[in-house]
C-alpha positions in Angstrom: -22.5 6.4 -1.8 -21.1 4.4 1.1 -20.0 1.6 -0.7 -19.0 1.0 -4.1 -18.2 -2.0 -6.2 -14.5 -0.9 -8.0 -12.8 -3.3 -10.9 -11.4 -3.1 -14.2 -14.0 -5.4 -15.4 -17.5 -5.3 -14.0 -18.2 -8.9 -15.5 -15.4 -10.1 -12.7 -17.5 -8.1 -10.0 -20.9 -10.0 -11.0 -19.3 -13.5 -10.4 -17.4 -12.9 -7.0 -19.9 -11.4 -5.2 -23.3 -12.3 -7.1 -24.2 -8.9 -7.4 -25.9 -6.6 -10.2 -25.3 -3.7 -9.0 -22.9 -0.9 -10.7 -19.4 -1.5 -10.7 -17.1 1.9 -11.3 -13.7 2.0 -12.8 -11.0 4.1 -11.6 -11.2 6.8 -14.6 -15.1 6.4 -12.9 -13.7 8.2 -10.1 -11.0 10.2 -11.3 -13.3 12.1 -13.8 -16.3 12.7 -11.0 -13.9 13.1 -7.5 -17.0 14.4 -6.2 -19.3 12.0 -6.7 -17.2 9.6 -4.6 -16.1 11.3 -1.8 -18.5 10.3 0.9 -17.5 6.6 -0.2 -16.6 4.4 2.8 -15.9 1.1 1.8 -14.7 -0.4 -1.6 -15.7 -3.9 -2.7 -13.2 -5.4 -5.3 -11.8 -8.4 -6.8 -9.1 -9.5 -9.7 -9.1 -6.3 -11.7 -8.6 -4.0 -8.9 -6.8 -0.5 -9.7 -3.8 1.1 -8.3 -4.1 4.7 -7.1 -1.2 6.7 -5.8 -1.9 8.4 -2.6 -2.4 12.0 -3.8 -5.5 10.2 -6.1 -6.5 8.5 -2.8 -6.5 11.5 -0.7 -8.1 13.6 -3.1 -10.9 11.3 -4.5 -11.6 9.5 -1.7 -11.4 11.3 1.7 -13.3 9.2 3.5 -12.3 5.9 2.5 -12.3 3.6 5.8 -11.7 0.3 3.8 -11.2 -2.0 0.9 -12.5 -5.8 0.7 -10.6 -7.4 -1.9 -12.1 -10.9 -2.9 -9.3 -12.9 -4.2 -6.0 -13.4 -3.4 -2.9 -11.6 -3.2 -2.9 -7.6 -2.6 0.6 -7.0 -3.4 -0.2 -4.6 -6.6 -2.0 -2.4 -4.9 -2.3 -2.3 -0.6 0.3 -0.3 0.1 -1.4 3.5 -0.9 -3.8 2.8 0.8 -2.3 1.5 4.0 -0.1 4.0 3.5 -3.3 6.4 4.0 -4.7 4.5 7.3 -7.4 2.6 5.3 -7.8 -0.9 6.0 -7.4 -3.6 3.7 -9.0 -7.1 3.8 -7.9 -10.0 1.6 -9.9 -13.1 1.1 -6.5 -14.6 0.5 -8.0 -17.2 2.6 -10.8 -18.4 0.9 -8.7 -18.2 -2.5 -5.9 -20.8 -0.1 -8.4 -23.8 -0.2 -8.9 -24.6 -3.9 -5.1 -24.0 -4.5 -4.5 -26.5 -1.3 -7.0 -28.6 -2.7 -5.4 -28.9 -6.1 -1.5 -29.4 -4.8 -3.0 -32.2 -2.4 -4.7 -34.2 -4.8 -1.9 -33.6 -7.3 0.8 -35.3 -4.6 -1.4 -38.3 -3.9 -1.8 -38.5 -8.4 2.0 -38.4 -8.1 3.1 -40.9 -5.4 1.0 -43.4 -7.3 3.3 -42.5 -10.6 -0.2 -41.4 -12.2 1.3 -38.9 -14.8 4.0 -40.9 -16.1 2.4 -44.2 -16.1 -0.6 -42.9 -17.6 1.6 -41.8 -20.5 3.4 -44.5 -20.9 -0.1 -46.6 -21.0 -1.3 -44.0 -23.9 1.5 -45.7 -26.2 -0.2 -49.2 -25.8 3.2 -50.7 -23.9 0.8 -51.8 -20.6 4.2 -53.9 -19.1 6.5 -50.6 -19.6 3.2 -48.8 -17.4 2.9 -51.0 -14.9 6.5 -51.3 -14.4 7.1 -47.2 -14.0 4.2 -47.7 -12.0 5.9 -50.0 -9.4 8.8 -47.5 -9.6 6.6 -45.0 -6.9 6.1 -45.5 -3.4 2.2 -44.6 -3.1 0.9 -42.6 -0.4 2.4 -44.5 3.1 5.5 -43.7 4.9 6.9 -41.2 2.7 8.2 -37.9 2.9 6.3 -34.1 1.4 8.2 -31.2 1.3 6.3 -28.0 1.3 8.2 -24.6 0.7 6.8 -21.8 2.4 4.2 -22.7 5.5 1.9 -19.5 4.9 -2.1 -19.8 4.1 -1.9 -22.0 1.8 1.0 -24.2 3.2 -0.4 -24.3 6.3 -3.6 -25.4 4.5 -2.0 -28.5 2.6 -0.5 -29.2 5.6 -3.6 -30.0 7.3 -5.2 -31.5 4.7 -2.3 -33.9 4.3 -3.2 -35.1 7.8 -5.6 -37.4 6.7 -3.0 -39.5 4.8 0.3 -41.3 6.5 3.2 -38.9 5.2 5.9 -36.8 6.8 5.7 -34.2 5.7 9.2 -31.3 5.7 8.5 -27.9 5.6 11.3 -24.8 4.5 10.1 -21.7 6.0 12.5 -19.6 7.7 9.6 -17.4 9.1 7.9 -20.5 10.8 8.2 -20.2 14.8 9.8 -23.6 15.6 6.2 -24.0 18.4 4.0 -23.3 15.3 6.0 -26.0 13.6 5.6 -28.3 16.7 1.8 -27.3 16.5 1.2 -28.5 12.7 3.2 -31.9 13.2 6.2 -30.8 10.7 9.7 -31.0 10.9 11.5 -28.0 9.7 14.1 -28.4 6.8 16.6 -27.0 4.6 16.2 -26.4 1.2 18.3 -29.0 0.3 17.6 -31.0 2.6 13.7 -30.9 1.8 14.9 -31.4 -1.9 17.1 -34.4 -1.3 14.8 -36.4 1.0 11.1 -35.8 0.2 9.2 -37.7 -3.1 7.2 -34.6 -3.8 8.2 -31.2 -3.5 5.8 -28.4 -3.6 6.3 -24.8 -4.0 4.4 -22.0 -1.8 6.7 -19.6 -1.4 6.0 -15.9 -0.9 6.0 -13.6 -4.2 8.7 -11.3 -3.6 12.1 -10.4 -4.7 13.9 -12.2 -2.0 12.1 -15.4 -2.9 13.2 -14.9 -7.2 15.3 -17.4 -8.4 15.6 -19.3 -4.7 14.7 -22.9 -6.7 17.5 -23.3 -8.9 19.2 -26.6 -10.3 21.1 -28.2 -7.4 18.6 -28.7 -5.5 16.2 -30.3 -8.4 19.7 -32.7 -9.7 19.4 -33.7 -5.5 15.8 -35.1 -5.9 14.9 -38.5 -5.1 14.3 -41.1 -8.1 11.2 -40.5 -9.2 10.3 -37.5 -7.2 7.5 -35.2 -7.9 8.3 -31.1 -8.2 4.8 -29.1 -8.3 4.5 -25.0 -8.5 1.6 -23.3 -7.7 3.3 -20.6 -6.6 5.0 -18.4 -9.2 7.4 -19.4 -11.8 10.1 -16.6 -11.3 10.8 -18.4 -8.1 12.5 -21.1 -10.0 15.4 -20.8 -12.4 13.7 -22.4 -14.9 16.5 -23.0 -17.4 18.3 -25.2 -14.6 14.7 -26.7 -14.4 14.5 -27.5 -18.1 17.9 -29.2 -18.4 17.6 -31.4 -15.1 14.4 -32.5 -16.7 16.0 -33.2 -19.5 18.6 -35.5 -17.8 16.4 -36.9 -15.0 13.5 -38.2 -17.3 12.0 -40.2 -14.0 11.2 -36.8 -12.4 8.6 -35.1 -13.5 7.6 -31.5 -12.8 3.6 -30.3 -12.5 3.4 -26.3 -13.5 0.3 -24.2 -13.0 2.8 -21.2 -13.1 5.7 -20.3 -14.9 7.6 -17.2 -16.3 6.5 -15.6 -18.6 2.9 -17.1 -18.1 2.3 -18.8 -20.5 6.0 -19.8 -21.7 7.4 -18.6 -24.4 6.9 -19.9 -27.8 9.6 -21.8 -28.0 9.8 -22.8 -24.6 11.2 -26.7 -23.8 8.2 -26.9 -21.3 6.0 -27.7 -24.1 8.5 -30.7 -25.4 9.3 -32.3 -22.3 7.8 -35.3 -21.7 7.9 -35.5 -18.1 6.8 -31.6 -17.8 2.8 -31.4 -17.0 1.7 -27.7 -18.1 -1.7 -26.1 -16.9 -3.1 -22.5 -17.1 -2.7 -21.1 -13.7 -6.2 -23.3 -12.8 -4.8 -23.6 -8.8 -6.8 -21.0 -7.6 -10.7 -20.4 -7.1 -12.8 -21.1 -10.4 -16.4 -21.6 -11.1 -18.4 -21.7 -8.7 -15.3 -21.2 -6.3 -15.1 -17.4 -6.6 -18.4 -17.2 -4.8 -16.7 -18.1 -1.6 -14.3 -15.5 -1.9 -17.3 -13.0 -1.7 -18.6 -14.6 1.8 -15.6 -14.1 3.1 -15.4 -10.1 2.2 -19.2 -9.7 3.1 -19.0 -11.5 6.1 -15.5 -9.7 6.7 -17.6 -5.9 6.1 -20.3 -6.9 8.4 -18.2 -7.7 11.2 -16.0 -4.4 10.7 -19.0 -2.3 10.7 -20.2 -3.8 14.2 -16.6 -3.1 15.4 -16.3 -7.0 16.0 -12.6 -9.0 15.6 -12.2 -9.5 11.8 -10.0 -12.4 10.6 -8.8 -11.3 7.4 -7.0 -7.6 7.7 -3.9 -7.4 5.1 -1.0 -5.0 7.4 2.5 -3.2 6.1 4.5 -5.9 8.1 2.4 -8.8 6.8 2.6 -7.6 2.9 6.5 -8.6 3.7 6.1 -12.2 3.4 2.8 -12.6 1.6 2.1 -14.2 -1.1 
């Protein structure tokens, strides 16, 4: 077999890449080496195994590459770039839903839809409209984005279309590439103190736990917006919890947090001005089909030795996501 279909959950497999053909498990391979060593190329998705090197090298000698289709590789890229195989992400097809998602949730928030919309479920209309008059709207304001990779870069341009400034913290942004996408580069603080709404993309590493901590959310504007669609253990969530609980005209939109979900008794679920979903950000439905394009059309380019777009290296696992 030159190329197999490899996941924890064949189910996941079907949907990516509308396929019905056999999908193989890791104790697939480690049980019958044999049968997989002429394997080539590895199709994947959300469920995708870690192997050490020793299990790569012995099981699968003549692996030449692995097309993962979803987003971040971090759990299990680096044995087998460690081994020479390539590995190709569709990190970029998984980038447009999630930019979708954070853009239309900062154009809900400058218009104050989440708390106004509360405040009109209690029947008190004048106390709505007057929290509603309380936001700017979507002209002449200021968008901080935290961390300018794929899907930073991706709001970015999408938020093109509407007359914002838009501040960007990324010390790994080239000051030209800043120039390119129209941004100013910021400080944190300084992103947190001047923009209406913040919104987190940061990189999921270690350097980047903890780096959102309470400062910098007691600094925000009146009224401001904080969204994470990035991960929660980038934000000290404790100092998030009690600045919410002082600052009831900010109001905080969290598709992540940590632990995901929150613990039981976890204020998140109390506060008023704390908006809780399920990690939805990324590709869903009928979005996980394009995340298969990407990897098929990635595979057929690689096999006819043509530029591919989407190749995961050592250096860039660093600062991805």
């Amino acid at each position: 077999m030159k190329k197999i279909y490899l996941c924890t959950k064949a189910e996941t497999v079907k949907n990516v890449y509308a396929t019905d053909e056999t999908v193989y498990t890791k104790d697939d391979i480690l049980s019958d080496p044999e049968k997989f060593k002429a394997t080539e190329f590895i199709f994947s998705t959300w469920g995708m195994p870690t192997f050490t090197e020793e299990e790569i090298k012995r099981c699968l000698p003549s692996l030449k590459a692995v097309f993962y289709g979803a987003g971040t590789v971090q759990a299990f890229a680096r044995p087998f770039l460690n081994c020479g195989i390539k590995v190709f992400s569709a990190w970029a097809a998984n980038a447009v839903p999630v930019a979708e998602y954070t853009v239309a949730q900062i154009v809900l928030a400058n218009k104050g839809f989440f708390s106004s919309s509360r405040l009109a479920k209690t029947g008190d209309r004048k106390a709505a409209s007057q929290c509603f008059h309380s936001y700017p709207g979507n002209y002449d304001v200021k968008i901080g984005i935290i961390g300018a990779g794929m899907i930073g870069k991706l709001v970015i341009d999408m938020l093109k279309r509407y007359n914002l400034e838009v501040l960007v913290f990324d010390p790994f942004l080239p000051d030209e590439k800043a120039k390119e996408l129209g941004v100013k580069k910021v400080s944190l603080p300084v992103l947190f103190k001047e923009c209406q709404v913040v919104s987190n993309h940061l990189a999921n590493n270690e350097q980047t736990k903890g780096m959102l901590y309470g400062r910098l959310f007691e600094s925000m504007l009146p009224f401001a917006t904080f969204i994470n669609t990035g991960r929660g253990a980038q934000v000290v969530e404790k100092d998030l919890i009690e600045v919410l609980k002082n600052r009831p005209d900010l109001t905080a939109l969290l598709d992540v947090t940590s632990p995901e979900p929150p613990e039981s008794d976890s204020e998140f679920y109390t506060l008023p001005n704390c908006i809780l979903t399920p990690h939805i950000a990324g590709s869903a439905g009928n979005e996980v089909l394009r995340m298969g394009e990407y990897m098929k059309e990635e595979y057929k380019k690689f096999i006819q030795n043509e530029p591919c777009k989407y190749e995961v290296t050592l250096e860039m696992l660093k600062t991805m996501s």
